[in-house]
KENU-829247 format. One line per 5 residues: their letters; for each residue x, y, z of N, C-alpha, C. Coordinates in nm, 2 decimals, decimal comma. Atoms other than C-alpha are relative to their C-alpha. Layout:
a> X/Y/Z/X/Y/Z/X/Y/Z  ... $
END
This chain:
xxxxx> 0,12/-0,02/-0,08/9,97/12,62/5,96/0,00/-0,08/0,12  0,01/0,09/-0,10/10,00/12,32/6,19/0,13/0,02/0,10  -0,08/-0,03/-0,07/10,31/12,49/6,34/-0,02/0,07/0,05  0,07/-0,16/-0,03/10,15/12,81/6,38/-0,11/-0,04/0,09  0,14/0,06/-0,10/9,81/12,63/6,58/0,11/-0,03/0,07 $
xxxxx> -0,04/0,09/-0,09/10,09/12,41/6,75/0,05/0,13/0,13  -0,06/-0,14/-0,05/10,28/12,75/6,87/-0,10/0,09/0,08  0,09/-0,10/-0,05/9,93/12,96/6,95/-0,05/-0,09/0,17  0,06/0,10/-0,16/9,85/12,63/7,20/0,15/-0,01/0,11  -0,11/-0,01/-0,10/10,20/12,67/7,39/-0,01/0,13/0,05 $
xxxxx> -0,08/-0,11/-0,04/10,20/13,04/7,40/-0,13/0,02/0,14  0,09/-0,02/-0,12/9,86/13,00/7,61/0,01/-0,08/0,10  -0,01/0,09/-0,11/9,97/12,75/7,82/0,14/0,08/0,11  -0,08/-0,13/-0,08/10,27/13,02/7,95/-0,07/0,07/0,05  0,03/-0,07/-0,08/10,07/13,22/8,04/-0,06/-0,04/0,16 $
xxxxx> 0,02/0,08/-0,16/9,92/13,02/8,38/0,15/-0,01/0,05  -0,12/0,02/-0,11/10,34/12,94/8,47/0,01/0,15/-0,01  -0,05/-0,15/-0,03/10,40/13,32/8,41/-0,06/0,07/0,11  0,08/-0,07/-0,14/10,13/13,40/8,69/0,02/-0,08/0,09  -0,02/0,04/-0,14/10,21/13,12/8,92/0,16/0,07/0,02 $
xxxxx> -0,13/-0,08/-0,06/10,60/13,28/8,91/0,01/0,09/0,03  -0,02/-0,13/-0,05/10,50/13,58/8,95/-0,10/0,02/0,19  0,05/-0,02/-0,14/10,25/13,49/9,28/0,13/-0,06/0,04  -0,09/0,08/-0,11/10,58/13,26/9,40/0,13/0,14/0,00  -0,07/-0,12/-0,05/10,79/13,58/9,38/-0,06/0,10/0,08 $
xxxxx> 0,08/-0,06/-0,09/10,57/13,79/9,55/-0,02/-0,06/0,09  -0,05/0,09/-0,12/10,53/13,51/9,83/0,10/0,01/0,09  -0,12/0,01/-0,09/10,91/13,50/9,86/0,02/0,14/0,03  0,00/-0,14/-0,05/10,93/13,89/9,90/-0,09/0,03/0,14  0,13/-0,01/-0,09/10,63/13,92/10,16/0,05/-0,13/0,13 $
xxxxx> -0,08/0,08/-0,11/10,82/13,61/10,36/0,10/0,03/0,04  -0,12/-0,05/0,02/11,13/13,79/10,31/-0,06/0,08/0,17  0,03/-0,13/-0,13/10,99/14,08/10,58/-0,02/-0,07/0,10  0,06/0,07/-0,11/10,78/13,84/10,79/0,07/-0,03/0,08  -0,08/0,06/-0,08/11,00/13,63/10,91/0,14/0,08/0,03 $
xxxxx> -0,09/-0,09/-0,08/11,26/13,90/11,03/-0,08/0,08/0,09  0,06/-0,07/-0,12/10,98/14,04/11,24/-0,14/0,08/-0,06  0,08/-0,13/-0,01/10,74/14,26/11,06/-0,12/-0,09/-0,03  0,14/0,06/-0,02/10,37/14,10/11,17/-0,06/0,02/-0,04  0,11/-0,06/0,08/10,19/14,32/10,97/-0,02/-0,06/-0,12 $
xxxxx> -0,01/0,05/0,15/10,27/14,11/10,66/-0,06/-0,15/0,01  0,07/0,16/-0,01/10,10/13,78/10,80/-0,12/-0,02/-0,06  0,13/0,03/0,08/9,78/13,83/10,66/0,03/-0,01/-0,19  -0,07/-0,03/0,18/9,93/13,96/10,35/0,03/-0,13/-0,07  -0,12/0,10/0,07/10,15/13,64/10,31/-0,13/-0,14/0,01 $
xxxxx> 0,11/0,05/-0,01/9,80/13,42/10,37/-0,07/-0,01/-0,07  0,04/-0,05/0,04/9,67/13,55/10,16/0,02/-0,04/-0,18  -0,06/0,02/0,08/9,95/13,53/9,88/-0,01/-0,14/-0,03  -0,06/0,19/0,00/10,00/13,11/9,98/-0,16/0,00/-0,10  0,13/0,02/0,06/9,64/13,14/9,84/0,02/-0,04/-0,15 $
xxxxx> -0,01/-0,04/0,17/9,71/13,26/9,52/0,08/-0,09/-0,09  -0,13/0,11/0,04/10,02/13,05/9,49/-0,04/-0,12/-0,01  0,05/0,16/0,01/9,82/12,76/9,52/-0,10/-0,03/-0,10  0,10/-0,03/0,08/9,53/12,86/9,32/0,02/-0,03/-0,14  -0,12/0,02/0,15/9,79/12,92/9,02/0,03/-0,14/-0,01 $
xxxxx> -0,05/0,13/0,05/9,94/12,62/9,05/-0,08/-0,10/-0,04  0,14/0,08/0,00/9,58/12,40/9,07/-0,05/0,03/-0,17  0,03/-0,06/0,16/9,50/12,62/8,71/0,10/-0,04/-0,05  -0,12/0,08/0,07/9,83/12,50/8,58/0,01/-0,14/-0,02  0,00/0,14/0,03/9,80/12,17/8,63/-0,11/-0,04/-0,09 $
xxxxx> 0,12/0,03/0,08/9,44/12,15/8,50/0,04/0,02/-0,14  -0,03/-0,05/0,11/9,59/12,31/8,20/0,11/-0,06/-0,11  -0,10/0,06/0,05/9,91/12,15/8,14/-0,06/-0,13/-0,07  0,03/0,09/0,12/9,89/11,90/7,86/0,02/-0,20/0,16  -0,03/0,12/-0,12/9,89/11,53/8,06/0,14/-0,05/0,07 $
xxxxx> -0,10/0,04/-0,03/10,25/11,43/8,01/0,10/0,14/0,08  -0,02/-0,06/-0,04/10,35/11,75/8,12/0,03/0,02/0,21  0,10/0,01/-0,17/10,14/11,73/8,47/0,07/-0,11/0,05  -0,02/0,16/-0,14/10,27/11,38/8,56/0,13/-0,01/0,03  -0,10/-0,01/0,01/10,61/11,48/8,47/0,07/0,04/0,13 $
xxxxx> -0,02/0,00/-0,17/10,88/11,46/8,77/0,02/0,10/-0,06  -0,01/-0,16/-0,04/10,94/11,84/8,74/-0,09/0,08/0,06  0,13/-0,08/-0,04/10,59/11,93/8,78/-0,02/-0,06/0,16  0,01/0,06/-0,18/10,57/11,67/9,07/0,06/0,05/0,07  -0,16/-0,05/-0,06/10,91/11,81/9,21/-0,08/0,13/0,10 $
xxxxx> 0,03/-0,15/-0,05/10,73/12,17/9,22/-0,07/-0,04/0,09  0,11/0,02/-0,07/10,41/12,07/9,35/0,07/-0,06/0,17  -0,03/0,05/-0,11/10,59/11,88/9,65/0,09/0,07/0,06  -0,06/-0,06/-0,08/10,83/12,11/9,72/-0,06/0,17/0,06  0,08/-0,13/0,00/10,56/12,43/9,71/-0,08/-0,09/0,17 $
xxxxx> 0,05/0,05/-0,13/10,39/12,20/10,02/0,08/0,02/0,08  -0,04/-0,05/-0,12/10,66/12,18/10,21/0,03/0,11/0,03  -0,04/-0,12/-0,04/10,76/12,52/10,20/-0,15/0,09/0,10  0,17/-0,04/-0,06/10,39/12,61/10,28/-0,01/-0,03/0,13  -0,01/0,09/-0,16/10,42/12,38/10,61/0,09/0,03/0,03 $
xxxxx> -0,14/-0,01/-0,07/10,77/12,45/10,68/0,07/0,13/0,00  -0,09/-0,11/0,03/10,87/12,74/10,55/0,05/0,11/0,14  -0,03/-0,09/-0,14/10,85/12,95/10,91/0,09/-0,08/0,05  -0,12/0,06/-0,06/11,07/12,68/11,05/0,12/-0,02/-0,06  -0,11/0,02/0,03/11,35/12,74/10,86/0,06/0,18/0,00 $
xxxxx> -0,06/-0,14/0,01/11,59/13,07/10,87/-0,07/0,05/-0,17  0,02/-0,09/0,11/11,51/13,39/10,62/0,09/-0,04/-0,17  -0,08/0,04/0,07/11,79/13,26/10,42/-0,05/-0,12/-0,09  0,07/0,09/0,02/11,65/12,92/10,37/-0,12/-0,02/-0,13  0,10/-0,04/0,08/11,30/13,02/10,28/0,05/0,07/-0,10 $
xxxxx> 0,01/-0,07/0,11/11,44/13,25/10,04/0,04/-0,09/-0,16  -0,04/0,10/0,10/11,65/12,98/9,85/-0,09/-0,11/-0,06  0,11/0,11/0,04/11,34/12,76/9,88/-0,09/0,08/-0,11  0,10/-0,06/0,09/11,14/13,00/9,69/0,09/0,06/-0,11  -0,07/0,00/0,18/11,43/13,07/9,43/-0,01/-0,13/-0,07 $
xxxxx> -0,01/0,11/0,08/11,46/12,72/9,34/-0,14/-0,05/-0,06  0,18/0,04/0,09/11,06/12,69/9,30/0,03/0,09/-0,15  0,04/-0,09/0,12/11,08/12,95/9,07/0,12/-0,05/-0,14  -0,11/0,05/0,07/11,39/12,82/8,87/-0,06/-0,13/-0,07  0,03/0,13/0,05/11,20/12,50/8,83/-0,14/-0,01/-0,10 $
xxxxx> 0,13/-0,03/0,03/10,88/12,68/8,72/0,03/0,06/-0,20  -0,02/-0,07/0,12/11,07/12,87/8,45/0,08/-0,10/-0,12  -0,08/0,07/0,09/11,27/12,54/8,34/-0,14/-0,06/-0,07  0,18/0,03/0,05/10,86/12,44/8,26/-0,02/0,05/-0,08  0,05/-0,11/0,14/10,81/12,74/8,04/0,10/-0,05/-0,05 $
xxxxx> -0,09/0,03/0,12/11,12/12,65/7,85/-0,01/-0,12/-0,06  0,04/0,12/0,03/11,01/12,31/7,82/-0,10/0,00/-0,07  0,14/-0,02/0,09/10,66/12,41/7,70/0,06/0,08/-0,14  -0,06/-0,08/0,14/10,82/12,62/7,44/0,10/-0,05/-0,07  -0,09/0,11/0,07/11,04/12,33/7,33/-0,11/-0,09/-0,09 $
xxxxx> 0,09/0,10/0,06/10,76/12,10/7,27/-0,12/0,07/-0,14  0,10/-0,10/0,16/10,54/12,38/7,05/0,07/0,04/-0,06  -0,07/-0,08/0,13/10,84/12,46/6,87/-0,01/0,15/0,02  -0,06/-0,11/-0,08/10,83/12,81/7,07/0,17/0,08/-0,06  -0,12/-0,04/0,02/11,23/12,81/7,04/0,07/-0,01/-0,14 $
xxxxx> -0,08/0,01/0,13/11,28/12,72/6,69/-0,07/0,07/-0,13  0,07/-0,05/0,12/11,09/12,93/6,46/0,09/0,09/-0,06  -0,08/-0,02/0,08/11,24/12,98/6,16/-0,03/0,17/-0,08  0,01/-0,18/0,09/11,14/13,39/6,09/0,05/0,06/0,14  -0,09/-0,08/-0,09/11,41/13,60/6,27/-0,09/0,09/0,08 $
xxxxx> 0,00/-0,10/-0,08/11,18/13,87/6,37/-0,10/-0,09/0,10  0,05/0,10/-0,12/10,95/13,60/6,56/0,06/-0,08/0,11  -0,11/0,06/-0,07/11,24/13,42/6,71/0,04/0,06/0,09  -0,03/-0,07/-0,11/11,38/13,72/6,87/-0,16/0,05/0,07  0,17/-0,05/-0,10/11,00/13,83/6,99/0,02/-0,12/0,10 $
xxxxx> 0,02/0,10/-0,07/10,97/13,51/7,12/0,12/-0,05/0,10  -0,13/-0,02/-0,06/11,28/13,48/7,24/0,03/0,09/0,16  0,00/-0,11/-0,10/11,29/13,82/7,47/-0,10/-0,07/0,12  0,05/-0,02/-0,13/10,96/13,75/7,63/-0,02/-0,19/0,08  -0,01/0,10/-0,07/11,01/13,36/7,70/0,13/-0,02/0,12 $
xxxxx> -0,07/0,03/-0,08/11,32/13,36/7,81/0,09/0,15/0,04  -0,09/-0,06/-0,07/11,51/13,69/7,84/-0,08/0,09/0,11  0,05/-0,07/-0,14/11,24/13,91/8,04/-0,01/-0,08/0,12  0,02/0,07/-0,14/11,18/13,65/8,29/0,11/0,00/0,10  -0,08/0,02/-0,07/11,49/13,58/8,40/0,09/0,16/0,01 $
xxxxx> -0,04/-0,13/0,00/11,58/13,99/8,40/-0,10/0,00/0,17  0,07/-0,05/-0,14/11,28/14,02/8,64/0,00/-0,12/0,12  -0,01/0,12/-0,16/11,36/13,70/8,86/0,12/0,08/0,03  -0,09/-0,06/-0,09/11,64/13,89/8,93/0,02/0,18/0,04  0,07/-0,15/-0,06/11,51/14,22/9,00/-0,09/-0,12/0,16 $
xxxxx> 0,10/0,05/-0,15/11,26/14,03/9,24/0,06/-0,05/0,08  -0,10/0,00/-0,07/11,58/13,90/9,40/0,03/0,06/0,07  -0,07/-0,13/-0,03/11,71/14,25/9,48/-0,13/0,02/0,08  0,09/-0,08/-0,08/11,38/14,39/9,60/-0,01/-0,11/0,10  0,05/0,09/-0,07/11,34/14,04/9,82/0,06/0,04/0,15 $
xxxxx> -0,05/-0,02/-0,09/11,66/14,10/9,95/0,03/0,17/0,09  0,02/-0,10/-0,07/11,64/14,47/10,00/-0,14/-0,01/0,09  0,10/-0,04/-0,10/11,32/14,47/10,18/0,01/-0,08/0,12  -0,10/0,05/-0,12/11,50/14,25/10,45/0,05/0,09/0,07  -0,09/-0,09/-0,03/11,74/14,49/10,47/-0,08/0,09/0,07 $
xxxxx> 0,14/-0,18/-0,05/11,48/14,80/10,52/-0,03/-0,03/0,10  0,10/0,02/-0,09/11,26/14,59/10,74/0,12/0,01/0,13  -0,07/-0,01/-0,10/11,56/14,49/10,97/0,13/0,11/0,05  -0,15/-0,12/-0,06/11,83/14,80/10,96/0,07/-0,03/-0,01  -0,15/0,05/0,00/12,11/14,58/10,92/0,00/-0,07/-0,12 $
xxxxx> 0,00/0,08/0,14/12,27/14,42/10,67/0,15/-0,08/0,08  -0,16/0,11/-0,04/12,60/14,12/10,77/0,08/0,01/-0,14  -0,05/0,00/0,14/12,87/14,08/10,49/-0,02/-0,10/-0,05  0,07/0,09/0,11/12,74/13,79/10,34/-0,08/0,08/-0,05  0,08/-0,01/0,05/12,48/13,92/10,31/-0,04/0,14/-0,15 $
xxxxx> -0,09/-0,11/0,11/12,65/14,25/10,11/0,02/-0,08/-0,10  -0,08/0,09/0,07/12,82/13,99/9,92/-0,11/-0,07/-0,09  0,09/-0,02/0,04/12,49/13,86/9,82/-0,10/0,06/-0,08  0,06/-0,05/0,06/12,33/14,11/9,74/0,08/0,06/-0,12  -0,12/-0,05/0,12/12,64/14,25/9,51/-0,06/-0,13/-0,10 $
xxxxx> 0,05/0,14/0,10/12,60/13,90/9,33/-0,11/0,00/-0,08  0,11/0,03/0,07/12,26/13,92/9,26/-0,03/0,10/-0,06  -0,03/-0,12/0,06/12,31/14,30/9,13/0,08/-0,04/-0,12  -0,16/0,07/0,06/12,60/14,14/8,89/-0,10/-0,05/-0,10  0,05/0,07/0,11/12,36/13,91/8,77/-0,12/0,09/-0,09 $
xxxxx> 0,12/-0,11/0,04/12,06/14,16/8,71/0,08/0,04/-0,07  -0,03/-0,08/0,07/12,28/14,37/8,51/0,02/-0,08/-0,09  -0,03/0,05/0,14/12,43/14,09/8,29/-0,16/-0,03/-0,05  0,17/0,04/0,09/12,02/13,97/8,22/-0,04/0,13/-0,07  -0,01/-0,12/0,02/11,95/14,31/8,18/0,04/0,09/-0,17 $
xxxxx> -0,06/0,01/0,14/12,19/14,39/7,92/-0,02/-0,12/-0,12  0,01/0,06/0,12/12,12/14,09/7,73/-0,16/-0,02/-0,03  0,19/-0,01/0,06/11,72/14,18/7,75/0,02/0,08/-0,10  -0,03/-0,12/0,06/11,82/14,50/7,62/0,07/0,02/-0,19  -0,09/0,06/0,09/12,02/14,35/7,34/-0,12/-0,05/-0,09 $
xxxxx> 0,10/0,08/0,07/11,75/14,12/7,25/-0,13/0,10/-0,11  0,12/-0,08/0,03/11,47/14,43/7,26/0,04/0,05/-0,14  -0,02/-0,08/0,07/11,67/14,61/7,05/0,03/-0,07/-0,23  -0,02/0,10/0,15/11,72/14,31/6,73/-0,17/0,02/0,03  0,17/-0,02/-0,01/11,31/14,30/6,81/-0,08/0,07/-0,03 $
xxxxx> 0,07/-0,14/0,06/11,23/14,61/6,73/0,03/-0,01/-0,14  -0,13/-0,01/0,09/11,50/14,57/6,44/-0,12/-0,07/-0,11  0,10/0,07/0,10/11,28/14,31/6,28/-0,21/0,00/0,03  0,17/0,06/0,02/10,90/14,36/6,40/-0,02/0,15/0,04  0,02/-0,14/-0,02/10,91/14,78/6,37/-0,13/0,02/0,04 $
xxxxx> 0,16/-0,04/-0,02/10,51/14,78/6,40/-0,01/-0,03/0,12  0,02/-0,02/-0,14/10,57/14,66/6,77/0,12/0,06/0,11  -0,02/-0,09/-0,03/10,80/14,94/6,82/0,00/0,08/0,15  0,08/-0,07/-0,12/10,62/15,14/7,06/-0,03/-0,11/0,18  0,03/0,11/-0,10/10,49/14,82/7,28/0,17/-0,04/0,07 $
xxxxx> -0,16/0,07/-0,04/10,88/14,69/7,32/0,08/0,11/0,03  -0,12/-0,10/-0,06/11,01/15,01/7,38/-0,08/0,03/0,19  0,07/0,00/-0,11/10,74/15,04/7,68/0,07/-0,12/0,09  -0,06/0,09/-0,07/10,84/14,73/7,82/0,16/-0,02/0,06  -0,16/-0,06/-0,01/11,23/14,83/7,81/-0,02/0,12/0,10 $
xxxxx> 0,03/-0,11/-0,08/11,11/15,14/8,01/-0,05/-0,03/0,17  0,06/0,06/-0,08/10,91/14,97/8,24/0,12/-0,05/0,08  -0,08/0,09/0,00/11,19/14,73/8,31/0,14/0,13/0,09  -0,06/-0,09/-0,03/11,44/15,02/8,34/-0,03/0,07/0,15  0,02/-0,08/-0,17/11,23/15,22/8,62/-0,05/-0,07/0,07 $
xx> 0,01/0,03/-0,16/11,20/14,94/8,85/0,13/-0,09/0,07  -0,13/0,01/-0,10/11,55/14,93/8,91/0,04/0,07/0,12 $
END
């Protein structure tokens, strides 16, 4: 029982990093266009810093103490300012890596939270892989989808593409597939063992599918 309360108090506390990485991906997409020229996205992206900040302000409040004071959280928090302040002054490239590494740092937090509640070690296979899929294999499927769309809507906004930057995007395609397949993998033991959510995890495989 006291593993099971410990578990229900981590799985709520994901949910605040899962909405601040999804406003810091949305950010980096929406700076992605801007800063190659397209002005119409300034308010938009003002808008976003909002949200991004908002999230993170609810996260902290929420995060357990040692968590909050921890240098990782500090790390984020100081490197989410300067990008905020700086971010226009640095090339498309830049900004983008700045806003992958937030997010890398954000999701090494969710796996840390899910270390400390015992998240990663539960000893009933069909909860392990549940828990499993949507801590760690969807996320990192759709950070790298949100990669692709960051770097294609670059592409769209400016008409050109250089070969790095091909090269690039091939890579980050490469990797999307390998996450991909091993979501897909995961979904499918998940179903294997928790048939009554079936339906729900086949949706999310579908989902996942058409916004490639």
């Amino acid at each position: 029982i006291q593993t099971s309360q410990r578990q229900l108090q981590g799985l709520a506390l994901l949910e605040p990093i899962s909405r601040t990485i999804q406003a810091m991906q949305q950010h980096r997409g929406i700076s992605a266009v801007l800063l190659i020229g397209n002005e119409a996205m300034r308010d938009r992206l003002a808008l976003k810093e909002v949200e991004v900040s908002e999230a993170l302000k609810v996260l902290e409040e929420k995060l357990p103490s040692n968590q909050a004071s921890s240098e990782n959280f500090q790390h984020i928090k100081k490197k989410w300012d300067q990008l905020r302040k700086e971010g226009f002054h640095r090339t498309a490239n830049e900004n983008f890596v700045a806003h992958t590494r937030l997010v890398e740092q954000l999701q090494l937090l969710s796996e840390s939270i899910s270390d400390d509640y015992a998240l990663t070690l539960d000893s009933e296979i069909g909860s392990y892989y549940l828990i499993d899929t949507f801590i760690t294999k969807l996320p990192h499927t759709l950070e790298h989808l949100g990669q692709i769309r960051a770097w294609g809507a670059g592409i769209l906004t400016r008409k050109q593409v250089s070969e790095s930057q091909k090269v690039e995007l091939k890579v980050t395609i490469g990797e999307f597939a390998h996450t991909l397949k091993s979501l897909n993998s995961n979904l499918e033991k998940t179903n294997a063992h928790n048939p009554t959510l079936r339906n729900t995890l086949s949706a999310v495989s579908d989902d996942v599918a058409s916004s490639k």
